[in-house]
N, CA, C and O atoms as a DFTB+ gen file, in Angstrom:
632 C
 N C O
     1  1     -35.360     -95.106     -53.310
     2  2     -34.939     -96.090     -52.346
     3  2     -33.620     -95.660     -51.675
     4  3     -33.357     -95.805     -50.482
     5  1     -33.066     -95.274     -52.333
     6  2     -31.299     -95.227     -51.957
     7  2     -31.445     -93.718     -50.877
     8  3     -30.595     -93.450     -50.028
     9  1     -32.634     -92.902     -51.125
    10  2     -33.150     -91.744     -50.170
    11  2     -33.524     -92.187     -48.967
    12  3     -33.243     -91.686     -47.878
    13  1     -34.185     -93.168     -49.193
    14  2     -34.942     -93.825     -47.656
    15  2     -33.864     -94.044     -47.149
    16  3     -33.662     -93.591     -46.022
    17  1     -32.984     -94.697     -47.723
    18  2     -31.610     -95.710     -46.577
    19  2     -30.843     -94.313     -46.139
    20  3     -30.611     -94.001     -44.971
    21  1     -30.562     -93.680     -47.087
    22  2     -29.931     -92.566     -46.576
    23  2     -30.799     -91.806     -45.247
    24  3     -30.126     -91.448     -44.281
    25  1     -32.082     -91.609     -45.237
    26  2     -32.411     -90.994     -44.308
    27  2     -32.896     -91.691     -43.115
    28  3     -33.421     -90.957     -42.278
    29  1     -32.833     -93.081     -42.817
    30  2     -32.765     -93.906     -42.336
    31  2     -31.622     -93.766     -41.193
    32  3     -31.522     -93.408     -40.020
    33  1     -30.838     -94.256     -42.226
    34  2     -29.461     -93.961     -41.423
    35  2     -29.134     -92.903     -40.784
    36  3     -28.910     -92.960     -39.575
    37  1     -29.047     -91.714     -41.503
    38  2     -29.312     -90.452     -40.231
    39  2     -30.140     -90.595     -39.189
    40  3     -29.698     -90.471     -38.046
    41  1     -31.502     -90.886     -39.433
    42  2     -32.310     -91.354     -38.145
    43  2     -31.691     -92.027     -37.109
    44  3     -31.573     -91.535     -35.987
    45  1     -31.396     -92.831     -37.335
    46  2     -30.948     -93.755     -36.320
    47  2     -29.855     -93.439     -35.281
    48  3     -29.837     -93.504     -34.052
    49  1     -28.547     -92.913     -36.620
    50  2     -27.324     -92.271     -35.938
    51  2     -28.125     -91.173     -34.851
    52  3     -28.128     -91.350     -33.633
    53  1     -28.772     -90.058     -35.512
    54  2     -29.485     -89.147     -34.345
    55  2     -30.207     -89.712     -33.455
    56  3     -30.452     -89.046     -32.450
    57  1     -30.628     -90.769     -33.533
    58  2     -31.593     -91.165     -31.895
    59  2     -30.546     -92.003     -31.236
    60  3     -30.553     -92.021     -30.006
    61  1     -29.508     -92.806     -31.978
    62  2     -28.120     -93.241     -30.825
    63  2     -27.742     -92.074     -30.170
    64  3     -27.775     -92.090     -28.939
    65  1     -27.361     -90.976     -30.799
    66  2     -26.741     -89.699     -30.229
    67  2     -27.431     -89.402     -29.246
    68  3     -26.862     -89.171     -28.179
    69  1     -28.703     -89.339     -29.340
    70  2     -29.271     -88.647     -28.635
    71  2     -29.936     -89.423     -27.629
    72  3     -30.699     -88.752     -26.935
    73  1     -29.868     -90.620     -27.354
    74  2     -30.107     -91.354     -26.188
    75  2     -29.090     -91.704     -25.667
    76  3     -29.395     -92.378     -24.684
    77  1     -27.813     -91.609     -25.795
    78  2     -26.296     -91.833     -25.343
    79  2     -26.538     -91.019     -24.358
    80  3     -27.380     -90.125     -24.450
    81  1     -25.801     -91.242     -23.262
    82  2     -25.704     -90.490     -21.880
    83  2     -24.708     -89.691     -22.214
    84  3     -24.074     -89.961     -23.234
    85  1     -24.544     -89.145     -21.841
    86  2     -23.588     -87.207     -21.562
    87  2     -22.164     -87.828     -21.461
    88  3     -22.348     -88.789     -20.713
    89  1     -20.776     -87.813     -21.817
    90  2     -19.725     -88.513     -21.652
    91  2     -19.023     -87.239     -20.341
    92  3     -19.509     -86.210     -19.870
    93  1     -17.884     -87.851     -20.148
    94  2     -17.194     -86.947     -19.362
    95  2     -15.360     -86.809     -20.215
    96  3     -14.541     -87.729     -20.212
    97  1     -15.177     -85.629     -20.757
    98  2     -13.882     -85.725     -21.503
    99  2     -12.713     -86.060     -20.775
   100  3     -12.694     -85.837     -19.564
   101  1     -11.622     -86.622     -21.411
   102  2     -10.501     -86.786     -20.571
   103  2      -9.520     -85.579     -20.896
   104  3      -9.230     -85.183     -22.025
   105  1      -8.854     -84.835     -19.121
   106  2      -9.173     -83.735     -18.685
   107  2      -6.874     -84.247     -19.444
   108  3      -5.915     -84.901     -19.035
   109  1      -7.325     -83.130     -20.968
   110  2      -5.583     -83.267     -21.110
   111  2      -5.178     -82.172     -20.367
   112  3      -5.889     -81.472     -19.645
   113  1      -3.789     -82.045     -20.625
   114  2      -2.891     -81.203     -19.436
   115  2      -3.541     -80.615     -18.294
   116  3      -3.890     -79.474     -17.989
   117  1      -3.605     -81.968     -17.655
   118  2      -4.330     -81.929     -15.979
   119  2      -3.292     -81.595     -15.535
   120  3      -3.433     -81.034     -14.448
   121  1      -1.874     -81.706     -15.997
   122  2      -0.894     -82.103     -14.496
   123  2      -0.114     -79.921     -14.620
   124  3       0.498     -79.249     -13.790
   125  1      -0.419     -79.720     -15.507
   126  2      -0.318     -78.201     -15.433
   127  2      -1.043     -77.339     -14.643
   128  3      -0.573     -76.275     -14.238
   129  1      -2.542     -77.855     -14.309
   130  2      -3.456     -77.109     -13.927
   131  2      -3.048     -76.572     -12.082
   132  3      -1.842     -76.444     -11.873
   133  1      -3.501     -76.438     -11.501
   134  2      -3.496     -76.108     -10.218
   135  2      -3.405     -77.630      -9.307
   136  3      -4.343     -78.427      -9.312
   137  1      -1.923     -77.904      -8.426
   138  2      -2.194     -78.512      -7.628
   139  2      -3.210     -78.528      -6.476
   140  3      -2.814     -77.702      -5.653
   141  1      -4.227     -79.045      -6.102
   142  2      -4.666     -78.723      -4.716
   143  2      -4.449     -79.711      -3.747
   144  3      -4.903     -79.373      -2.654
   145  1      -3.843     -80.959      -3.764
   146  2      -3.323     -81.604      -2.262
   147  2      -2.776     -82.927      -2.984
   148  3      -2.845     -83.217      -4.178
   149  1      -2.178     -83.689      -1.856
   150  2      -1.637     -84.912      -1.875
   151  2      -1.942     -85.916      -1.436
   152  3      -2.685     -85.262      -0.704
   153  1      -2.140     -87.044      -1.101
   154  2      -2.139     -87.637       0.217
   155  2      -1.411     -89.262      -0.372
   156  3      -0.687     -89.225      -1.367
   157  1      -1.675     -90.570       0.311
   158  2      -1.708     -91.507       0.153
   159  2      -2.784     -92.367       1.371
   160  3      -3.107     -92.092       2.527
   161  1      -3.013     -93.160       0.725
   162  2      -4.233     -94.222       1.647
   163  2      -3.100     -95.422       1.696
   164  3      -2.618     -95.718       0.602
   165  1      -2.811     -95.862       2.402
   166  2      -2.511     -97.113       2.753
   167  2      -3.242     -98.158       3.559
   168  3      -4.377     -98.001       4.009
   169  1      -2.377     -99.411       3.726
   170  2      -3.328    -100.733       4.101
   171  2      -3.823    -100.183       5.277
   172  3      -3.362     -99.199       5.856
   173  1      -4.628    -100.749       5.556
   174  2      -5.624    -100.212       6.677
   175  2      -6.942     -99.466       6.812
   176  3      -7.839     -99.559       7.650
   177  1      -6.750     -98.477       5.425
   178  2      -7.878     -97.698       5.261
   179  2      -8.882     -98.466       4.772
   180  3      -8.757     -99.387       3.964
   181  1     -10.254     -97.925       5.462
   182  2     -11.339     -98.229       4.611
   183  2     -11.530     -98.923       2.886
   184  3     -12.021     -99.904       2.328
   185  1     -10.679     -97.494       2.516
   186  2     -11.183     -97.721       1.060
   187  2      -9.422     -97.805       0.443
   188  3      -8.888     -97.105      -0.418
   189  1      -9.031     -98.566       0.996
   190  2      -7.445     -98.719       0.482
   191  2      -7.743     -99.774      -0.558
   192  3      -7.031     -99.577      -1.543
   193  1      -8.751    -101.107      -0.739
   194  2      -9.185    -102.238      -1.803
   195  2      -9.526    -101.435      -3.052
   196  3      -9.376    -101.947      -4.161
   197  1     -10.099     -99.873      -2.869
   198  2     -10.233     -99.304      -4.301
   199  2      -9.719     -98.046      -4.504
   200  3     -10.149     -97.454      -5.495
   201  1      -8.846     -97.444      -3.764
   202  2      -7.870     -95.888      -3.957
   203  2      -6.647     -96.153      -2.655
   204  3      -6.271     -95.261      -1.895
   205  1      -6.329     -97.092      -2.637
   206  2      -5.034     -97.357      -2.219
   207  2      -4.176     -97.094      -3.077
   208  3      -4.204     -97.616      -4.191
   209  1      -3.220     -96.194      -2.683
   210  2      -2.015     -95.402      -3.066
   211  2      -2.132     -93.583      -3.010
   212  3      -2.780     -92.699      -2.448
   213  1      -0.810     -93.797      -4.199
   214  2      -0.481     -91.732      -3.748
   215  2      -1.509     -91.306      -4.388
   216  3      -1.978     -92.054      -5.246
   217  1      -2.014     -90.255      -4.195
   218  2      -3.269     -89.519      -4.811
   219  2      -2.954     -87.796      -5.138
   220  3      -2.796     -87.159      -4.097
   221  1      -2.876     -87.215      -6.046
   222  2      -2.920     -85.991      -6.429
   223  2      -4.243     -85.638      -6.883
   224  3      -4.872     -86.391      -7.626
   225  1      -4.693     -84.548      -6.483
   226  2      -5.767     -83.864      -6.757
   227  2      -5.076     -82.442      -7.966
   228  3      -4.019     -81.830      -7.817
   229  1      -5.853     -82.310      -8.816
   230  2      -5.795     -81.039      -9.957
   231  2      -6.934     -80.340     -10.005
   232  3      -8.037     -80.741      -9.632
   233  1      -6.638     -79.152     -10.526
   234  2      -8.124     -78.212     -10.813
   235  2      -8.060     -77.476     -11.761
   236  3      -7.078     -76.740     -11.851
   237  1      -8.727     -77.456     -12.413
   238  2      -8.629     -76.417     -13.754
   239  2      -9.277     -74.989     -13.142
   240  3      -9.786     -75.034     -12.022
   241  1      -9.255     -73.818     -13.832
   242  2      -9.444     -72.479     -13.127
   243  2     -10.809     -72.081     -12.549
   244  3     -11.111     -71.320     -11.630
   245  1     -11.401     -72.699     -13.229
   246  2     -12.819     -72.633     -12.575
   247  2     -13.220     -73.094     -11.604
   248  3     -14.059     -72.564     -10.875
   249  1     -12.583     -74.370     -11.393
   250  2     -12.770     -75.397     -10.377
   251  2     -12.044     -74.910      -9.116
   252  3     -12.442     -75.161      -7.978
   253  1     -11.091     -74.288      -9.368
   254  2     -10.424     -73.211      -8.245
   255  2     -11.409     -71.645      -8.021
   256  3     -11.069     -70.806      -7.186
   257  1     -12.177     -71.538      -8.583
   258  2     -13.164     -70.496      -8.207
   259  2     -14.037     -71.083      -7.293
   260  3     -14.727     -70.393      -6.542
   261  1     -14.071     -72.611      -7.298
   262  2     -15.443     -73.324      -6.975
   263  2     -14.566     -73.604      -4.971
   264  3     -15.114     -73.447      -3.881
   265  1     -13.141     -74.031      -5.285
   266  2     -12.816     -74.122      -3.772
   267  2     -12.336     -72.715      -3.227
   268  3     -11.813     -72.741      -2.113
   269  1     -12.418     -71.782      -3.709
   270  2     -12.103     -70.448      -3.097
   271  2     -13.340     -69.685      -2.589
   272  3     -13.384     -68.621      -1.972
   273  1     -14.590     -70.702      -3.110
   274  2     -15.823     -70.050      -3.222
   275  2     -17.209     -71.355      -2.141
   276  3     -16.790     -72.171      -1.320
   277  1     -18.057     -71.262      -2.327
   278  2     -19.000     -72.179      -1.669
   279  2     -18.979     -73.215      -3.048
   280  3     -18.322     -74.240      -2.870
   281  1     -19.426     -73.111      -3.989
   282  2     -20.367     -73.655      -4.925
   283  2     -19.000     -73.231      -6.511
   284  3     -18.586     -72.199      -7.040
   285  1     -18.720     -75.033      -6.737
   286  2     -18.068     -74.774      -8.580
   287  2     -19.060     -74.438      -9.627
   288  3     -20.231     -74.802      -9.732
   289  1     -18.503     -73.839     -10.210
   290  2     -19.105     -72.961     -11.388
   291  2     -19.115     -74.442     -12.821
   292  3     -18.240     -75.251     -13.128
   293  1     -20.425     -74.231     -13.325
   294  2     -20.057     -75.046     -14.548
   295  2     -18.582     -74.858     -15.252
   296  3     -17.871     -73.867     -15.088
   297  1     -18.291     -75.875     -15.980
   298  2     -17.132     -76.048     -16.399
   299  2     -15.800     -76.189     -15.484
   300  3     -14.704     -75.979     -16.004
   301  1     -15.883     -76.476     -14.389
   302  2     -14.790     -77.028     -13.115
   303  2     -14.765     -78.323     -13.536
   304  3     -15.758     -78.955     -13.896
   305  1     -13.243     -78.871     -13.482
   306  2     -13.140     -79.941     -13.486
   307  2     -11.826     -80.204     -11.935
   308  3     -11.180     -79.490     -11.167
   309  1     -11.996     -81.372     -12.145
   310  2     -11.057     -81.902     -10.953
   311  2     -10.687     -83.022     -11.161
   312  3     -11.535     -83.840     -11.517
   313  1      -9.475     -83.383     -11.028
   314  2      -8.685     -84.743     -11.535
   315  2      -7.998     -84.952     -10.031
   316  3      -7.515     -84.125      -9.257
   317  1      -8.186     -86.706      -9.916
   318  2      -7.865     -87.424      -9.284
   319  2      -7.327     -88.219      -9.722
   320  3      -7.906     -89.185     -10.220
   321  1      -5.634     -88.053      -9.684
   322  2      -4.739     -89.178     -10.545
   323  2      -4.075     -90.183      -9.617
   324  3      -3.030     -89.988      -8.996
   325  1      -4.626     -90.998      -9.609
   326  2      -3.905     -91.788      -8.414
   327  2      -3.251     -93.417      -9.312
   328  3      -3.471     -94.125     -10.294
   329  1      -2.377     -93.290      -8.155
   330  2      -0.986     -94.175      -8.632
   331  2      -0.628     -95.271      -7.774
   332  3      -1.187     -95.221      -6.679
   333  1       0.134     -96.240      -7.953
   334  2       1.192     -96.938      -6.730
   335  2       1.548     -96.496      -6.094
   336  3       2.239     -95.550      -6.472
   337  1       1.467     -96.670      -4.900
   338  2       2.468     -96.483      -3.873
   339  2       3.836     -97.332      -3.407
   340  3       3.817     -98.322      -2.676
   341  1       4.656     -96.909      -3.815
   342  2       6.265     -98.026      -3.882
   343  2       6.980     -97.334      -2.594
   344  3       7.466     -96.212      -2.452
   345  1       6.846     -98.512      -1.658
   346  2       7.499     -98.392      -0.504
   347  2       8.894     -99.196      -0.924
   348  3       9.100    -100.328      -1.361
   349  1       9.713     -98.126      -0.600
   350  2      11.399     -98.623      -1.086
   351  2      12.348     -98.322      -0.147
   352  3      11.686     -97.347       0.208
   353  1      13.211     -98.280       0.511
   354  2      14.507     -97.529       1.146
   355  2      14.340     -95.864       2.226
   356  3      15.345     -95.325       2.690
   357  1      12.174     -96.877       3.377
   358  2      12.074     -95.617       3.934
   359  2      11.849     -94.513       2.861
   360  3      12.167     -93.331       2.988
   361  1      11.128     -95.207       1.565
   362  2      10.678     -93.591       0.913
   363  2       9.568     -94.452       0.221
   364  3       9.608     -95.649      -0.064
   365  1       8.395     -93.382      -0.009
   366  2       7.268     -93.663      -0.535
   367  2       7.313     -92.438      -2.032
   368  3       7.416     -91.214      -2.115
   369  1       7.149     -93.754      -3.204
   370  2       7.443     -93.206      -4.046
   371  2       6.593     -93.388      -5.459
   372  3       6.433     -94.584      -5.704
   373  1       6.009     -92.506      -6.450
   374  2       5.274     -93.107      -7.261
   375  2       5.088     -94.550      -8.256
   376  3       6.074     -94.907      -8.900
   377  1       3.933     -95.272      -8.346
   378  2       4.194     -96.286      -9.104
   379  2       3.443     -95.952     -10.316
   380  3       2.957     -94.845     -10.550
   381  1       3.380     -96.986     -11.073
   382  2       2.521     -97.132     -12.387
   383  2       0.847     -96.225     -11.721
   384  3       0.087     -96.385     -10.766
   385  1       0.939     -95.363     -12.799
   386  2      -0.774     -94.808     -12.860
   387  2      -1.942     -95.854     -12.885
   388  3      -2.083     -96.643     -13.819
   389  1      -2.785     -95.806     -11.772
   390  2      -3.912     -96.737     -11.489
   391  2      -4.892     -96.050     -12.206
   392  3      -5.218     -96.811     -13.117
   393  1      -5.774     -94.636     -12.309
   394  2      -6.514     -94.378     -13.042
   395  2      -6.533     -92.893     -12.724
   396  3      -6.112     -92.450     -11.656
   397  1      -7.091     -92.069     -13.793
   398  2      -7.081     -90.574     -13.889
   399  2      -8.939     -90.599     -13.733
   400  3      -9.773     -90.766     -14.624
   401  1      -9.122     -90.383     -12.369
   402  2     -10.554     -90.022     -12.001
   403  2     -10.656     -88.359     -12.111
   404  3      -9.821     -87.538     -11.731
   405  1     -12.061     -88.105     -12.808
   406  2     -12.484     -86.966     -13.350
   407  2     -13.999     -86.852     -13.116
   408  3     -14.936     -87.537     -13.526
   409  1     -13.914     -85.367     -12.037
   410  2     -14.993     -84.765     -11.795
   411  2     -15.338     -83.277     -12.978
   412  3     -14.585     -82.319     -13.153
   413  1     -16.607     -83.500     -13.594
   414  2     -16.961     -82.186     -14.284
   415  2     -18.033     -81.778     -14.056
   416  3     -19.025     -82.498     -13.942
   417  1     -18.022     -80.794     -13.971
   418  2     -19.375     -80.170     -13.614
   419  2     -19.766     -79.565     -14.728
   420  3     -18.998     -79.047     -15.538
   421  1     -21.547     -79.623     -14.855
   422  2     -22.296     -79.540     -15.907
   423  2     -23.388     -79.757     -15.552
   424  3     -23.833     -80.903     -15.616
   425  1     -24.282     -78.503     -14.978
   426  2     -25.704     -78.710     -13.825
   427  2     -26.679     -78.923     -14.755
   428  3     -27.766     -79.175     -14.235
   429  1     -26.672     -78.906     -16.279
   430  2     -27.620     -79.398     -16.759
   431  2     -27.975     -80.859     -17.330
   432  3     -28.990     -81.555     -17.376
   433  1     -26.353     -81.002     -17.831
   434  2     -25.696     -82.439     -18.592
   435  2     -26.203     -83.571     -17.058
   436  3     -26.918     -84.523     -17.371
   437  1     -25.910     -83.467     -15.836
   438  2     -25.350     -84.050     -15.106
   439  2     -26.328     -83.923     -13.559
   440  3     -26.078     -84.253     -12.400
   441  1     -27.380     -83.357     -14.140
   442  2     -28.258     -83.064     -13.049
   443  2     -28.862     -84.025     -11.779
   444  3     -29.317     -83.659     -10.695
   445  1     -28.725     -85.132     -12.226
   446  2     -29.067     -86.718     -11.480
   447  2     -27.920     -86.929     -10.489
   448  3     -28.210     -87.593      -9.494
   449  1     -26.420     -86.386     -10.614
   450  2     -25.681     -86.760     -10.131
   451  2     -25.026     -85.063      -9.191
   452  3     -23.855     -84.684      -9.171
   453  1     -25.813     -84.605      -8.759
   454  2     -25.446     -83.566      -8.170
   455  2     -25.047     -82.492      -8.704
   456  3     -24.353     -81.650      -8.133
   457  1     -25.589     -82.414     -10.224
   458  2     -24.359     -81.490     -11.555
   459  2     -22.985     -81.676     -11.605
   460  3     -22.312     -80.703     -11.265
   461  1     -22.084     -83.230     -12.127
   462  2     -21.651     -83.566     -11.562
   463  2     -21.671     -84.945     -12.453
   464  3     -22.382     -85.928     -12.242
   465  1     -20.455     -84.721     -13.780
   466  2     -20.104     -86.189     -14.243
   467  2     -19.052     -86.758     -13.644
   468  3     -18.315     -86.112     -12.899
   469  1     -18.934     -87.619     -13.824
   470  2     -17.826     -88.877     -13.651
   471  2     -17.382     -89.844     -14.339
   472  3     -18.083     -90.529     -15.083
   473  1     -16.351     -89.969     -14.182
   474  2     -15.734     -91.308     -15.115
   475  2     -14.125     -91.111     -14.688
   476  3     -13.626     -90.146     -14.110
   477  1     -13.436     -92.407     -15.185
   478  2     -12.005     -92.920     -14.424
   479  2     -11.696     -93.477     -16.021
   480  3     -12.458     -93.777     -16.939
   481  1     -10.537     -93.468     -15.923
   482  2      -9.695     -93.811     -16.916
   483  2      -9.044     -94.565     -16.626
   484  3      -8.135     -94.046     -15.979
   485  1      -8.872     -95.997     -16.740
   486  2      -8.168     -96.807     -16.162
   487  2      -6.610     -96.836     -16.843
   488  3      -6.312     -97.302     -17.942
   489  1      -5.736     -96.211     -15.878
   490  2      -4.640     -96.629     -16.301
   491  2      -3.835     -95.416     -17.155
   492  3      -2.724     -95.425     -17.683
   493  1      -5.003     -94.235     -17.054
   494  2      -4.644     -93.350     -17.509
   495  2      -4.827     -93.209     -19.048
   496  3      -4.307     -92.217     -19.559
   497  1      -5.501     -94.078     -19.853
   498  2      -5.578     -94.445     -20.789
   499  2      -7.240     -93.729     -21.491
   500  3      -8.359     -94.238     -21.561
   501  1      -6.885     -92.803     -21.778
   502  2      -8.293     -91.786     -22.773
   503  2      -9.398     -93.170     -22.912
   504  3     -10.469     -93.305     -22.321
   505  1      -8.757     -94.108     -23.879
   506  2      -9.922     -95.560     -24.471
   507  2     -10.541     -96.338     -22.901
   508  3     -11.331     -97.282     -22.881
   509  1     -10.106     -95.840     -22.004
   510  2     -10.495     -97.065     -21.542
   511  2     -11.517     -96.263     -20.505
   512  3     -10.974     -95.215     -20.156
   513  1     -12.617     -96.405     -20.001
   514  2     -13.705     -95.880     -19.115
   515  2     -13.545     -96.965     -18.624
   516  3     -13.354     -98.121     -18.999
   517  1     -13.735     -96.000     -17.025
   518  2     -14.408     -97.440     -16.264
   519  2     -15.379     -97.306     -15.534
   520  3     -15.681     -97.998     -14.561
   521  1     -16.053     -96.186     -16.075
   522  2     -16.919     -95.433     -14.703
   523  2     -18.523     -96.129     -15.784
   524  3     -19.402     -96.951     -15.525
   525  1     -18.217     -95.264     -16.992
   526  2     -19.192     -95.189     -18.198
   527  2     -21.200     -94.704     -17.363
   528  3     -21.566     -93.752     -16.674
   529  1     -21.631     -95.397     -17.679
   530  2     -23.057     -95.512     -17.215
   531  2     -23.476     -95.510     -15.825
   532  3     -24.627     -95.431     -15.397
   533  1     -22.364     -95.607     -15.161
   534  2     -22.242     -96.244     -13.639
   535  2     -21.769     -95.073     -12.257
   536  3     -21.279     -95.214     -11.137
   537  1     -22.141     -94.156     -12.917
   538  2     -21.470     -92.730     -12.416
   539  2     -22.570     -92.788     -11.289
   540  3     -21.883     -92.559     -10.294
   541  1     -23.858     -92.954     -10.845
   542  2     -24.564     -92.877      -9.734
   543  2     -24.361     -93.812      -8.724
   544  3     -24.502     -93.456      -7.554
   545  1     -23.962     -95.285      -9.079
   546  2     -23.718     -95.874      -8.136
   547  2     -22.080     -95.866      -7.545
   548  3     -21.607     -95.713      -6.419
   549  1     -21.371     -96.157      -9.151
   550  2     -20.031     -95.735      -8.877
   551  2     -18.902     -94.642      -7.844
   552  3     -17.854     -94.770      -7.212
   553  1     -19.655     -93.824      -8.089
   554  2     -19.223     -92.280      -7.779
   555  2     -20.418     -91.343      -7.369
   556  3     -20.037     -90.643      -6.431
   557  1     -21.110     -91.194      -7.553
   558  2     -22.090     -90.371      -6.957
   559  2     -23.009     -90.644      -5.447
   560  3     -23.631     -89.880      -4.708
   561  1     -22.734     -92.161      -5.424
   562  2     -22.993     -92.520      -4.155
   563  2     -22.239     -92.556      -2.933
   564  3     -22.763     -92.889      -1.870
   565  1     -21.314     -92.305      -3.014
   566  2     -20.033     -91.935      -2.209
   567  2     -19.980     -90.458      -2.099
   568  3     -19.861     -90.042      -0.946
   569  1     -20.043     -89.545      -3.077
   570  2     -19.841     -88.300      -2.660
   571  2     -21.256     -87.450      -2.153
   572  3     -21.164     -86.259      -1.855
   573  1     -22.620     -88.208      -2.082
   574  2     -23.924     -87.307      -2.025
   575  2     -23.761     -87.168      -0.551
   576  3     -24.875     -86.958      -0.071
   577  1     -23.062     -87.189       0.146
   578  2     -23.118     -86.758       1.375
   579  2     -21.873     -86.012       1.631
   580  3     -21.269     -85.960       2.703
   581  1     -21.626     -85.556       0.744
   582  2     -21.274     -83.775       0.882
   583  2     -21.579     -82.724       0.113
   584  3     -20.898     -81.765      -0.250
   585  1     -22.716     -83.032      -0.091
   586  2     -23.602     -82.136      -0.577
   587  2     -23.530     -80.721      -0.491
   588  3     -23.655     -79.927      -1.423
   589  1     -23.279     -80.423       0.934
   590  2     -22.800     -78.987       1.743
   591  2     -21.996     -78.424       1.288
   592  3     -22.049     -77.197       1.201
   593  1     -20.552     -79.439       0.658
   594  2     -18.897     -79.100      -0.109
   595  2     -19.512     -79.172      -1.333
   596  3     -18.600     -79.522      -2.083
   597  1     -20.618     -79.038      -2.057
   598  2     -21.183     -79.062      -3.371
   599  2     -19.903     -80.411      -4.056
   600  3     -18.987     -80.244      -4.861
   601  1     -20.348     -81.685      -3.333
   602  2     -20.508     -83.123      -3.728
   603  2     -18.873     -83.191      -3.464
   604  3     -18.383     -84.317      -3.551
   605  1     -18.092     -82.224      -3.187
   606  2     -16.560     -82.397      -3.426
   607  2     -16.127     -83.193      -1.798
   608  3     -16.935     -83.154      -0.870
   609  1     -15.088     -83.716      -1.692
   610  2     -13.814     -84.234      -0.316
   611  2     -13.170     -83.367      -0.227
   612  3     -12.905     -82.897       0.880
   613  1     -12.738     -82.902      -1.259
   614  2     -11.309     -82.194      -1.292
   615  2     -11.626     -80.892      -1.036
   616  3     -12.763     -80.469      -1.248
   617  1     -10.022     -79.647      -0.250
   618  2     -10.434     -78.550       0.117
   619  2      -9.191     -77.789      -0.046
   620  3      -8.181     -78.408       0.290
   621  1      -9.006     -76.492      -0.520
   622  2      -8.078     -76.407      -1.403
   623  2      -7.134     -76.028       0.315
   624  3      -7.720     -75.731       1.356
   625  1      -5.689     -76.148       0.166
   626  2      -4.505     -76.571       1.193
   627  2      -3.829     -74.612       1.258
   628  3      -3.320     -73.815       0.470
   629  1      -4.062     -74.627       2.053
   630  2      -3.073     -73.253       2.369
   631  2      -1.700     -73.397       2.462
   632  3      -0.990     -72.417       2.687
């Protein structure tokens, strides 16, 4: 008896595992990696209600093969850390971290979504997802029409 439960329980743990969707890791020492641009969205923009503020883009080395090149190579990642924007004394200046958005590529993991996970960290915070399950409507529906930039906006800044 005490065999059954035991192998039971493995069962189960292995078919959670293995019906769990593909995660996307949170990308540590992003802010070392390769800057590739800046910007800020302010009021007015389109999409200022959900990436309003300063925005830094990162790339890990591969992911810089991928904008030097047509097409990122598995294992590119790209971080989108975007923040407050604190308008103070004629200077625009960082606020509290809004969320560490993370592109990885993984053409097999991620094949539904252009090869191509996603997920946001709200707040910058590893525990907290906010993307989770929601990466096709979330994020993948916004970027499938740049398909051409292999799903990317961003373009690395001379």
């Amino acid at each position: 008896m005490k065999a059954f439960i035991l192998s039971l329980i493995c069962a189960t743990a292995t078919t959670t595992a293995l019906a769990a969707e593909p995660t996307v890791p949170y990308p540590a020492g992003y802010r070392d990696w390769h800057h590739v641009k800046s910007m800020v969205i302010e009021e007015g923009h389109s999409l200022f209600a959900s990436f309003g503020g300063i925005h830094h883009l990162y790339a890990n080395d591969k992911a810089m093969k991928g904008y030097r090149g047509k097409y990122f190579p598995d294992g590119s990642v790209i971080v989108f850390d975007l923040l407050d924007a604190v308008h103070d004394g004629n200077a625009v200046t960082e606020g509290t971290r809004k969320v560490v958005g993370v592109m990885y590529k993984d053409s097999k993991k991620f094949k539904a979504t252009g090869g191509w996970g996603f997920e946001g960290f709200g707040g910058g915070d590893r525990a907290k997802r906010v993307v989770g399950n929601n990466a096709a409507t979330a994020c993948f529906a916004c970027h499938q029409p740049q398909k051409a930039q292999d799903y990317t906006f961003s373009r690395l800044r001379d």
